[in-house]
VMD Tcl script that draws the C-alpha trace (Angstrom):
set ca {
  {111.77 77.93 84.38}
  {110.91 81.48 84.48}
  {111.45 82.12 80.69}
  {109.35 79.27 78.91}
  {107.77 77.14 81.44}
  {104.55 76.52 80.58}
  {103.37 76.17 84.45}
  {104.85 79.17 85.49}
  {103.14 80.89 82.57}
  {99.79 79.15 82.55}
  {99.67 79.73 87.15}
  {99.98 83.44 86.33}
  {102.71 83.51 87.64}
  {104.67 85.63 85.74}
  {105.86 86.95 82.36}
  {108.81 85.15 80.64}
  {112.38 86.60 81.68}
  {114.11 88.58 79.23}
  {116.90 86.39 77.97}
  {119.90 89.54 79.10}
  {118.72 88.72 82.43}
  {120.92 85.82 84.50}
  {119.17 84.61 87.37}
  {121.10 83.97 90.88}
  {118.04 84.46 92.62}
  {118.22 84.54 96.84}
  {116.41 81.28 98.56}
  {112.90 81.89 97.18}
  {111.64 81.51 93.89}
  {108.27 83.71 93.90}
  {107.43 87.04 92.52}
  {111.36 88.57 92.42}
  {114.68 87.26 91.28}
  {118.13 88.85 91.71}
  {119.29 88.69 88.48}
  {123.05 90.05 86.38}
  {122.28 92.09 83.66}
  {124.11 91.33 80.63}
  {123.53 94.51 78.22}
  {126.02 95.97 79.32}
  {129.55 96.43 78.22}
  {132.47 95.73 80.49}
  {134.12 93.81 82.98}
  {131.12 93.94 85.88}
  {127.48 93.37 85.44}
  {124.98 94.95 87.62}
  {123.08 93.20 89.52}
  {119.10 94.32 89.13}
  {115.65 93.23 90.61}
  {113.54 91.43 87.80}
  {110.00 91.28 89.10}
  {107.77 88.56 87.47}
  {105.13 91.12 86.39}
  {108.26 92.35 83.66}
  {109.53 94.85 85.90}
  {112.98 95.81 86.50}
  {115.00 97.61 88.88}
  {118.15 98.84 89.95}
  {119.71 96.74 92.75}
  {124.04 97.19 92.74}
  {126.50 98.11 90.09}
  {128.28 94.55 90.48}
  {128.45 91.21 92.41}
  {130.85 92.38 94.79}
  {128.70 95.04 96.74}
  {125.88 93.11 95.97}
  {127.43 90.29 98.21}
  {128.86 93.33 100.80}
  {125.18 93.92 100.97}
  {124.18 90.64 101.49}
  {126.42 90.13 104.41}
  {125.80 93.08 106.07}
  {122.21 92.71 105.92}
  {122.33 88.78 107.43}
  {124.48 90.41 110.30}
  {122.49 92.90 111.39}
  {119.76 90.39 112.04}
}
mol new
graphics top color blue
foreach p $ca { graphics top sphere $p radius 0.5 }
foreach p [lrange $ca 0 end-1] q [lrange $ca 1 end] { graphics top cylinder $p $q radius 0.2 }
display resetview
């Protein structure tokens, strides 16, 4: 949806995503997406922040502490 949906485009609601960018998004599909970054080379891809304005940032260096982050963060609340 968020690389050549027409609705998402025409709502404003964001740019398309760049196709090195795989989604696995947490439980809310709005302005940010959790996403694996696929440029790189190796056995682990970083897991980064794609923003629907185009940005991107850095989020974890793979899956694995970004799910150790995940849990820690649902237990603490």
């Amino acid at each position: 949806m968020v690389r050549r949906d027409e609705d998402w485009l025409r709502w404003g609601r964001g740019v398309p995503a760049p196709d090195f960018l795989v989604l696995c998004t947490d439980n809310f599909m709005d302005d940010y997406f959790w996403c694996f970054d696929t440029r790189g080379a190796g056995p682990h891809h970083p897991i980064v922040v794609w923003r629907a304005d185009g940005t991107i940032e850095d989020g974890y260096p793979d899956f694995l502490q970004f799910v150790v982050a995940q849990i820690e963060f649902y237990e603490r609340r």
